[in-house]
N, C-alpha and C positions, 0 to 999 in steps of 0.2 A: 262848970256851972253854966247853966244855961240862961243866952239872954233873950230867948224868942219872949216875943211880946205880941198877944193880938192885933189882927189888923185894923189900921186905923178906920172910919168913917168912908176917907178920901179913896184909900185903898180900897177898899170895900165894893164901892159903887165903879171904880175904874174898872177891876176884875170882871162885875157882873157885865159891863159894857163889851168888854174883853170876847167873855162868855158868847153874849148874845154877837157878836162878830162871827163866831165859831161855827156858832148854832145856825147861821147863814149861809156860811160855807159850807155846811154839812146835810144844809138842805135838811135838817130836822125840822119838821114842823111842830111835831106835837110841844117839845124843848122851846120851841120859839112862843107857842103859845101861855105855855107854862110861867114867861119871864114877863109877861104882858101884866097889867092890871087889866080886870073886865072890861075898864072904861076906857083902856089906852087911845089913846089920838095921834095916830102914825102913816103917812104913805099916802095921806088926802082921804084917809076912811075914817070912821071910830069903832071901837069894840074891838076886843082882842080877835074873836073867830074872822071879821071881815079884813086886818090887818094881817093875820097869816096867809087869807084867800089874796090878798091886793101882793104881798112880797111872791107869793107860790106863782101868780099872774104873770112876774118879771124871770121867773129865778128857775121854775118846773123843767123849765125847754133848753136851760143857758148850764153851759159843760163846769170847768171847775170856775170857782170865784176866790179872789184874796180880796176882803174886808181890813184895812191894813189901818190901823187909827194912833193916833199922833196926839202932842203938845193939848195934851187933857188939861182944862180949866175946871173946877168943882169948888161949888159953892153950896154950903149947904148951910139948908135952912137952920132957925135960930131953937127948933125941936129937934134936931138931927135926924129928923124921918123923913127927909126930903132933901134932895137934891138934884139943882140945875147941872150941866154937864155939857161944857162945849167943846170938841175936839175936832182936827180936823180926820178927812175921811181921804182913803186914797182905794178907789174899789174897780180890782179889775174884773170884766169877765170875759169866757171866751166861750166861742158860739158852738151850737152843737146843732147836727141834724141839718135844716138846710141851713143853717147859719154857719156850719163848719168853716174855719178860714179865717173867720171872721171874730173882732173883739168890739166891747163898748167896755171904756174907762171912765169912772168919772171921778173928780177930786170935787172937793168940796169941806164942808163944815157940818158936824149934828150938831144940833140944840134940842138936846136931850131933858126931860125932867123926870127924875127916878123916886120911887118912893121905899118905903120902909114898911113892910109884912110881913108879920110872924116872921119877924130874924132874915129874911133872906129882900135884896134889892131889885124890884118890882119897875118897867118901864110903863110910864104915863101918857107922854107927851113924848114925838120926837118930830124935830122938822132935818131935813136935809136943805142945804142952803147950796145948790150946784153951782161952781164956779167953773169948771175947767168940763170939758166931754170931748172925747178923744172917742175914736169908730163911729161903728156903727148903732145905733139904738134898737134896730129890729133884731141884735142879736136878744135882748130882753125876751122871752115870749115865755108861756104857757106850756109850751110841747108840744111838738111834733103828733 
């Protein structure tokens, strides 16, 4: 007999986080856009298209990335179609092109707020809260 049981709420919205980690590292953009709400507020811009363009700005130029995420807090709202999300972030990257050699680390904390549409877990709000940067920052860029 089987005991799978649907995933809870909690579950739910960790996975899509999870996801959108992935979707980073994989340098998907259209996937990253897809996870956005139109209105999203992320990365110091708003609108999903100009928050694909502001991560593509850091991420186009820079070699592989781990988006590594931790000690998930989730509180969700009292509708269940909403959900704050704080975890911490441990994200390496390493340089490509002239930045070859070269790495920018940084740890930190998201303060995520996710929503609920059409069945699937939609990001709204994120802020990154940078505590710790290890290399160099101009490994970030655009592309070569």
């Amino acid at each position: 007999m089987s005991t799978h049981r649907p995933p809870s709420a909690r579950e739910q919205v960790v996975e899509a986080m999870a996801e959108l980690a992935s979707t980073l590292d994989r340098k998907d953009w259209a996937a990253l856009e897809a996870a956005l709400t139109p209105d999203c507020e992320g990365y110091g811009v708003t609108g999903a298209a100009r928050v694909v363009e502001q991560v593509r700005d850091h991420l186009d130029g820079v070699g592989p990335t781990q988006h590594l995420l931790g000690n998930h807090r989730v509180a969700l709202g009292s509708d269940g179609l909403e959900a704050r999300v704080r975890a911490y972030a441990r994200v390496h990257h390493v340089g490509a092109g002239s930045q070859e050699g070269q790495f920018f680390e940084c740890l930190g904390e998201y303060d995520d707020t996710w929503v609920l549409v059409e069945g699937a877990w939609r990001l709204r709000r994120r802020w990154f809260d940078l505590q710790i940067s290890l290399g160099s920052f101009a490994v970030l860029k655009r592309g070569d």
